[in-house]
C-alpha positions as CSV (number, residue, x, y, z in Angstrom):
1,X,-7.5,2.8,-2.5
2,X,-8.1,3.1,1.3
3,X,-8.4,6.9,2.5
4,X,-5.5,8.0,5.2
5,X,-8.3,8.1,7.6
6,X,-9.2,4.6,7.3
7,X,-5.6,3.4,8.0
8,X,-5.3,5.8,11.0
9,X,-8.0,3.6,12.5
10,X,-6.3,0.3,12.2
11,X,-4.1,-1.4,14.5
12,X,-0.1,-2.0,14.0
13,X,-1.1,-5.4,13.0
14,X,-4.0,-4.7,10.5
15,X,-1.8,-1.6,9.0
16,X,1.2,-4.5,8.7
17,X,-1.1,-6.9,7.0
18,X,-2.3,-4.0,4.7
19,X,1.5,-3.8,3.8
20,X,2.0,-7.2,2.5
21,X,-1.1,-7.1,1.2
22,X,-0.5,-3.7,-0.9
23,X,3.2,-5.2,-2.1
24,X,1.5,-8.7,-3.5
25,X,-0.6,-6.0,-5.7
26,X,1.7,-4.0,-6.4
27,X,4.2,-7.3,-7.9
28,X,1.4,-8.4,-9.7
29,X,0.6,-5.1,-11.7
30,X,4.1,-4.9,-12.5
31,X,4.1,-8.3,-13.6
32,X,1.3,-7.3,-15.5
33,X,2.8,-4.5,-17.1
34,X,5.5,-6.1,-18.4
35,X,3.1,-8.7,-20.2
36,X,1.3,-5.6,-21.6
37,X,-2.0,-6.8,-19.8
38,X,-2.5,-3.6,-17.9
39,X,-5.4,-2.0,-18.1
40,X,-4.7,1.5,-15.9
41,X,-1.0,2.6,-15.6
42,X,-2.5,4.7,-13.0
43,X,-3.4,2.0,-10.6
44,X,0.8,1.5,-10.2
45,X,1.0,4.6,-8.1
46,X,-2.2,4.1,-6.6
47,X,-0.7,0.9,-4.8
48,X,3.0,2.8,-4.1
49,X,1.3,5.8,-2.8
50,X,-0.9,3.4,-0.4
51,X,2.2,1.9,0.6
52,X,4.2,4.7,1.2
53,X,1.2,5.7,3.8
54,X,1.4,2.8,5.3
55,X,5.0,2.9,6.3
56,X,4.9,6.5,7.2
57,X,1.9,6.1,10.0
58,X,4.2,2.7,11.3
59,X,7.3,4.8,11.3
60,X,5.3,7.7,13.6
61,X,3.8,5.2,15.6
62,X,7.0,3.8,16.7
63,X,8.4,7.0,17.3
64,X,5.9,7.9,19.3
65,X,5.7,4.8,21.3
């Protein structure tokens, strides 16, 4: 889990990359869940609430911009 202050340093590009990078994990623990190999549940909304930051600083940035 990257803190909010980490992804406020990152470039549009890096914070995109993040994005795809975060929604690969995030299809792979559900993929997991459903095979009943999961080992922490919690991790789920780890990955969604790194993702949801993530499109909320792209969203302000392009307002702003």
């Amino acid at each position: 889990m990257v803190k909010i202050k980490d992804l406020r340093a990152m470039s549009d590009d890096e914070l995109e990359n993040r994005l795809v990078e975060c929604k690969k994990e995030q299809l792979s623990l559900r993929i997991q869940q459903a095979t009943g190999q999961l080992q922490k549940p919690s991790d789920i909304s780890k990955v969604r609430k790194e993702v949801a930051q993530i499109n909320t600083l792209l969203t302000e940035r392009k307002k702003n911009s």
